[in-house]
C-alpha positions as CSV (number, residue, x, y, z in Angstrom):
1,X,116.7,96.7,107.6
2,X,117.3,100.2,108.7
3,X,115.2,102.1,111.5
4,X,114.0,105.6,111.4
5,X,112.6,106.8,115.0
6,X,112.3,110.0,116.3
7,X,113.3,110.5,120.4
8,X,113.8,112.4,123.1
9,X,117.2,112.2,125.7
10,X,116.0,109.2,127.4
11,X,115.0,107.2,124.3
12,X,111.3,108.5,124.6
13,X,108.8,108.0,121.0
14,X,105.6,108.4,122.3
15,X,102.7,109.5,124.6
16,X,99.6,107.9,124.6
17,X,99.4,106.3,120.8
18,X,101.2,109.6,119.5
19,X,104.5,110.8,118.7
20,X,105.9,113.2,121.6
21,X,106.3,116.1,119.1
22,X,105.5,116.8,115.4
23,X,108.4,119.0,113.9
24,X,108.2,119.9,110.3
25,X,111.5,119.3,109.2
26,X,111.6,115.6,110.3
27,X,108.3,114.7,109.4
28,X,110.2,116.3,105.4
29,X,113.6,114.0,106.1
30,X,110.9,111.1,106.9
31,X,109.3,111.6,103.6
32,X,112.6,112.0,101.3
33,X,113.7,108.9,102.9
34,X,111.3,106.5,103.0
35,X,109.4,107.0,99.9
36,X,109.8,104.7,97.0
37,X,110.9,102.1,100.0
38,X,109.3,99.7,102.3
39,X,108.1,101.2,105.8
40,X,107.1,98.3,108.1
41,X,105.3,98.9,111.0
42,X,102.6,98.0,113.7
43,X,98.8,98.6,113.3
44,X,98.6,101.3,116.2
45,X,101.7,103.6,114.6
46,X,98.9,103.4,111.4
47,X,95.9,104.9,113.2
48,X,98.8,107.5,113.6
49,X,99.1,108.4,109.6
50,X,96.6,110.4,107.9
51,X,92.8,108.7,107.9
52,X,94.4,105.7,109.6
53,X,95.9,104.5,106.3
54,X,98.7,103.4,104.7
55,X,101.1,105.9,103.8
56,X,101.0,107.1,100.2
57,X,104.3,106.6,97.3
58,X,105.8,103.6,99.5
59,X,105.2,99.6,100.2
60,X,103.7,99.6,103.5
61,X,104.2,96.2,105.6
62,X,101.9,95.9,108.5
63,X,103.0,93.3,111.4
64,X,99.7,92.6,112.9
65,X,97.3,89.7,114.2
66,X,94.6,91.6,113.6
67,X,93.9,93.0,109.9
68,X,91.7,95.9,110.0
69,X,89.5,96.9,106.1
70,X,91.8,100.5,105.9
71,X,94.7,98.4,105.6
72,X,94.0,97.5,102.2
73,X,96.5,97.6,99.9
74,X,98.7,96.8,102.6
75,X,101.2,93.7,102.8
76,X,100.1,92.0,106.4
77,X,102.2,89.7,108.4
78,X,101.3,88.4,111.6
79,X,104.7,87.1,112.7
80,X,108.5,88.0,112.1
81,X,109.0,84.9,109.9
82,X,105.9,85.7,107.8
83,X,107.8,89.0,107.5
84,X,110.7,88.1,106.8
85,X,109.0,85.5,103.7
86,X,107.2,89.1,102.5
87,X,110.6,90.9,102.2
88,X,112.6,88.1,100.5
89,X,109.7,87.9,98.2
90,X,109.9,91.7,97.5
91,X,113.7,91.6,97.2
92,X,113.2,88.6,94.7
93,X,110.3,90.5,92.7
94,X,111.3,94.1,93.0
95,X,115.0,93.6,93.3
96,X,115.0,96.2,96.8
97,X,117.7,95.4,98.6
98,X,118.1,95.3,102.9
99,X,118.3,99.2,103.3
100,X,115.2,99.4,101.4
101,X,113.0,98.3,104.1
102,X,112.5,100.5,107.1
103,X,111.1,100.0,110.6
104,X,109.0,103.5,111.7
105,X,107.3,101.7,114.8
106,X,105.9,101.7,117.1
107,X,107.7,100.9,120.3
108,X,107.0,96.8,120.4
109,X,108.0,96.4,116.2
110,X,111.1,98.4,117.2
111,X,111.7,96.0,119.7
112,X,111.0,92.8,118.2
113,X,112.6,94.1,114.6
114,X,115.8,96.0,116.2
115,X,117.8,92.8,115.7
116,X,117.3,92.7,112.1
117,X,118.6,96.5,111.9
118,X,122.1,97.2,110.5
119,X,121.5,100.8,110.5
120,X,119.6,103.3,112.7
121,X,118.4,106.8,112.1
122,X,117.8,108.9,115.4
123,X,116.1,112.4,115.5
124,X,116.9,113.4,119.0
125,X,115.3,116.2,120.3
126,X,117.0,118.6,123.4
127,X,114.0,118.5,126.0
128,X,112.7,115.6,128.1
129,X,109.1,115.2,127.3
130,X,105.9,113.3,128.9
131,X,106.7,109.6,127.4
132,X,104.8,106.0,127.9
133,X,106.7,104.3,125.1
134,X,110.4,104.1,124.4
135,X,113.2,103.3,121.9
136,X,116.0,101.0,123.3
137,X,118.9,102.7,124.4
138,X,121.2,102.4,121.6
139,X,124.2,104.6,123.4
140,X,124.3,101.6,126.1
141,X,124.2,98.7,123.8
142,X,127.2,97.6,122.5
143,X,126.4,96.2,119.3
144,X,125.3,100.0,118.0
145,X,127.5,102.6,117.3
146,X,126.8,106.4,117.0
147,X,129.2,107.0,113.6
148,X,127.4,110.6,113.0
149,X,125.7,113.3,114.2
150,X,124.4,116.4,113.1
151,X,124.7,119.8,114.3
152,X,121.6,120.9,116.4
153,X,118.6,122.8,114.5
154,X,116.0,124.9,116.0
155,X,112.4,124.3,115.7
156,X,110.9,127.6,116.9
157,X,107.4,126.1,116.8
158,X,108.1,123.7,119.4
159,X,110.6,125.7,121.0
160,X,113.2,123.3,120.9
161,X,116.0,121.5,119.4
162,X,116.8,118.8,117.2
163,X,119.6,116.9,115.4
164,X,119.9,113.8,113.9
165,X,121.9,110.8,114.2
166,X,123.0,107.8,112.6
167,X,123.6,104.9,114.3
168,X,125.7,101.5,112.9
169,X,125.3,97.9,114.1
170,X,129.4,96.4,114.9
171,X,128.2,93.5,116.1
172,X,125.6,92.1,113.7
173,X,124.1,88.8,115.5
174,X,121.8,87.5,112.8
C-alpha cells in the first residue's frame, strides 16, 4: 500500500472534517495518480468528495462500521482484516498489485493503515495552519525515509508554498 496525504510543517491534514487547504495543482497530481487504482479510505474523508460520493474512474474501498446508501458501488470493510480479504481478492481478480492501492484518509485510516505502507507521498505546504487532525510524523520515525523531494512551487491563490515528497519504508515490519 502507498499513502497519498497532503500536510502542513507539523504533520497537520485537516480542520474540522476538511483538508487545511485546497491547491489546484495537488488536487491534479491526486487525480493522475490515483485513478485507475484503489483509494481506500474512511467514511468522513467521503463526505469530503464531491456529493459525498465515491470518487469517479477508481475502486473506492471504504473502512467503515457504518455503511451509509451514497456509498454504493463502494467496496465496504468494517475491519483491517476484512480489508485486507477485499484487496487480496482484487489483486487475485484484477491482477493490481500492492502499489495499486492507496490510503487518502482520513487521520484514524492513516493511522491504523500506515503499517501496511511501503511508500508515502507527502505534499507539504510552507505555512503552519489551524489543524485538529494530523499525519504521523514520518521525519521522526525510523522505519520511513525521506528518498526525494521536490523543489518548492508557489500557489498564488493561497499565497503559499508547496513541494512534494516521497517517503520509503527501510524497516518494513509486516
Amino acid at each position: 500500500m502507498i499513502a497519498i496525504v497532503n500536510t502542513d510543517p507539523k504533520w497537520g491534514i485537516g480542520k474540522a472534517g476538511a483538508l487545511q487547504v485546497h491547491i489546484s495543482q495537488d488536487l491534479q497530481r491526486f487525480k493522475k495518480m490515483t485513478v485507475g487504482k484503489v483509494i481506500i479510505y474512511g467514511s468522513k474523508t467521503m463526505q469530503t468528495y464531491p456529493q459525498g460520493k465515491p470518487l469517479p474512474n477508481r475502486i473506492n474501498i471504504i473502512l467503515t462500521r457504518n455503511p451509509q446508501p451514497e456509498m454504493a458501488g463502494s467496496y465496504l470493510a468494517d475491519s483491517i482484516d476484512n480489508l485486507l480479504e477485499i484487496i487480496e481478492d482484487l489483486k487475485n481478480t484484477y491482477d493490481y498489485q500492492d502499489n495499486d492501492f492507496i490510503v487518502v484518509g482520513g487521520a484514524s485510516i492513516y493511522k491504523l493503515l500506515l503499517p501496511f505502507c511501503t511508500e508515502c507521498h507527502v505534499t507539504r505546504i510552507d505555512q503552519e495552519l489551524p489543524a485538529d487532525s494530523f499525519f504521523p510524523n514520518l521525519d521522526s520515525d525510523d522505519e520511513w525515509q525521506l528518498v526525494t523531494q521536490s523543489d518548492w512551487q508557489k500557489d498564488t491563490k493561497n499565497n503559499l508554498q508547496f513541494c512534494y515528497l516521497h517517503y520509503q519504508r527501510i524497516n518494513k515490519t509486516n
